[in-house]
N, C-alpha and C positions, 0 to 999 in steps of 0.2 A: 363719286360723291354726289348727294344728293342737294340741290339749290333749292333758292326759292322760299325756303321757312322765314318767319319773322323770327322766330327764339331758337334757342338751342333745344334740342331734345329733354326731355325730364330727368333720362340718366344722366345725359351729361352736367345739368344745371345739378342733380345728385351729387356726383361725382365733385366739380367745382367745390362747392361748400364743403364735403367732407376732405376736401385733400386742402381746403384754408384753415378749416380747424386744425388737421393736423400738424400744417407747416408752419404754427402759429406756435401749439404744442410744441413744437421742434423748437424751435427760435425761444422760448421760456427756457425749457428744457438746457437749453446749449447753455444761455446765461449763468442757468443754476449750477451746471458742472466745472464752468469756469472761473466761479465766485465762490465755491466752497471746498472746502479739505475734508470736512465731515461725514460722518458714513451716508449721510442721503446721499454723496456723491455716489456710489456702486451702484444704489438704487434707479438714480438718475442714466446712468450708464446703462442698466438694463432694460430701462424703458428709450432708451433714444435708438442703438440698436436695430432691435426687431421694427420699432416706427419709422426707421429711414426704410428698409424693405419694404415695409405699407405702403409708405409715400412712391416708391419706387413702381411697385405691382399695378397701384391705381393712378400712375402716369403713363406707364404704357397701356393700360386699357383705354386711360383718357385719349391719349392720343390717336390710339384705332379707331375710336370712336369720332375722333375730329375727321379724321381720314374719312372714315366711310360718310359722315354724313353734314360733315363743313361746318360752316359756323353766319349765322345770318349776318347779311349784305352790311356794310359798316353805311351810316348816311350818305348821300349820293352829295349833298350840298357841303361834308366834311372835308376840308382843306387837305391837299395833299401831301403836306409832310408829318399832317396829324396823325393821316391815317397810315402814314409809313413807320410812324412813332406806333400805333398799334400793332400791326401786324410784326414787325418787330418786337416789341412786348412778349405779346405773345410765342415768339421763339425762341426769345431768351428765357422763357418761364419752361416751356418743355424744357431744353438743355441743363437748366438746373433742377430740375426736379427729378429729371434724368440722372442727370451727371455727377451732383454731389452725392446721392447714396453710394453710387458707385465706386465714387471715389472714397468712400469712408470703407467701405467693402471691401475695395485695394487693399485699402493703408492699413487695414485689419489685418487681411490677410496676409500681408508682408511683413507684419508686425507677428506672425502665428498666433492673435485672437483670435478666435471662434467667435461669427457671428450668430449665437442663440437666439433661436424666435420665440415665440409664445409656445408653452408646451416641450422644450428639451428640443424640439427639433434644430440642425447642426446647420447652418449653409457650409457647400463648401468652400472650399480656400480658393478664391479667383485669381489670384496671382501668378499657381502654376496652369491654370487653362488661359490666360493670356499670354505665359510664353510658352507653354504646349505649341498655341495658333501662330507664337510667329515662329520658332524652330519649323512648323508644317510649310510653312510660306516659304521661308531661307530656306526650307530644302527643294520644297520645287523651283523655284527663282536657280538655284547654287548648283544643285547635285540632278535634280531630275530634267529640266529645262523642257516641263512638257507643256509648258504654256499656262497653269493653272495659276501662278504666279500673277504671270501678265494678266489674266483677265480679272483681275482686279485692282490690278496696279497701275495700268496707262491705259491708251485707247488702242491698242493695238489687238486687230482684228484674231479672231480665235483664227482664220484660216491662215493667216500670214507665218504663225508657230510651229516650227518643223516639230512635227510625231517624237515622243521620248523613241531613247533605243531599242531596238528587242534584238535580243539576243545572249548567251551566255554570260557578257557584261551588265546587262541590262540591272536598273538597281530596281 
């Protein structure tokens, strides 16, 4: 990460504004599907959609971008639980900007709706590549015990995990 800037970079300060317009749009948007039965509501529905994806896409860019190159120094004479109020902020804005698409992404895909982008393109159904990844886990944790499990599950060192089996049983 890069210090020492007085401002955010151009992208980023980019990036900012266009992901407030849209989570502004979002937030209008949500009102309007909640407050009507009328057919703008589908309409509505197909614009919120592919928009939670946008918002999704350009928060993890935003974020890389935080990553590589930080965010100027918050004032030095600023009160310390101000600036804990800040930097805070600021994680609970990644996490939601993160997490609620995702979670609408879910609840689609568990619902078997297809979340349609702009252009027909399909995403896929996230539901079963989330329990794809934990049956992959449950079975190395359960049936293979080769440690792939553990190295993301406690702190227990890769060397301390005895070797999966080899042999004719071997799974």
């Amino acid at each position: 990460m890069i210090g020492g800037h007085r401002r955010f970079t151009p992208l980023q300060r980019l990036l900012h504004w266009l992901m407030a317009a849209c989570i502004l749009a979002m937030l209008f948007i949500g009102v309007g599907m909640v407050s009507t039965v009328m057919p703008k509501y589908l309409t509505l529905v197909s614009i919120h959609k592919p928009l939670g994806i946008a918002i999704l896409a350009l928060a993890l860019i935003r974020l890389a971008l935080r990553l590589r190159y930080g965010a100027p120094p918050l004032p030095a004479d600023l009160p310390g639980p101000m600036k804990f109020a800040a930097q805070a902020s600021h994680y609970a804005f990644y996490v939601l900007m993160i997490g609620m698409p995702l979670l609408g992404w879910g609840m689609l895909s568990a619902a078997a709706y297809p979340v349609v982008l702009f252009g027909g393109w399909h995403l896929p159904a996230i539901l079963p590549q989330i329990l794809l990844h934990v049956a992959a886990a449950l079975f190395h944790a359960l049936v293979r015990r080769d440690g792939v499990f553990e190295t993301m599950a406690s702190a227990v060192t890769y060397g301390e995990i005895a070797p999966a089996k080899q042999g004719r049983h071997a799974v």
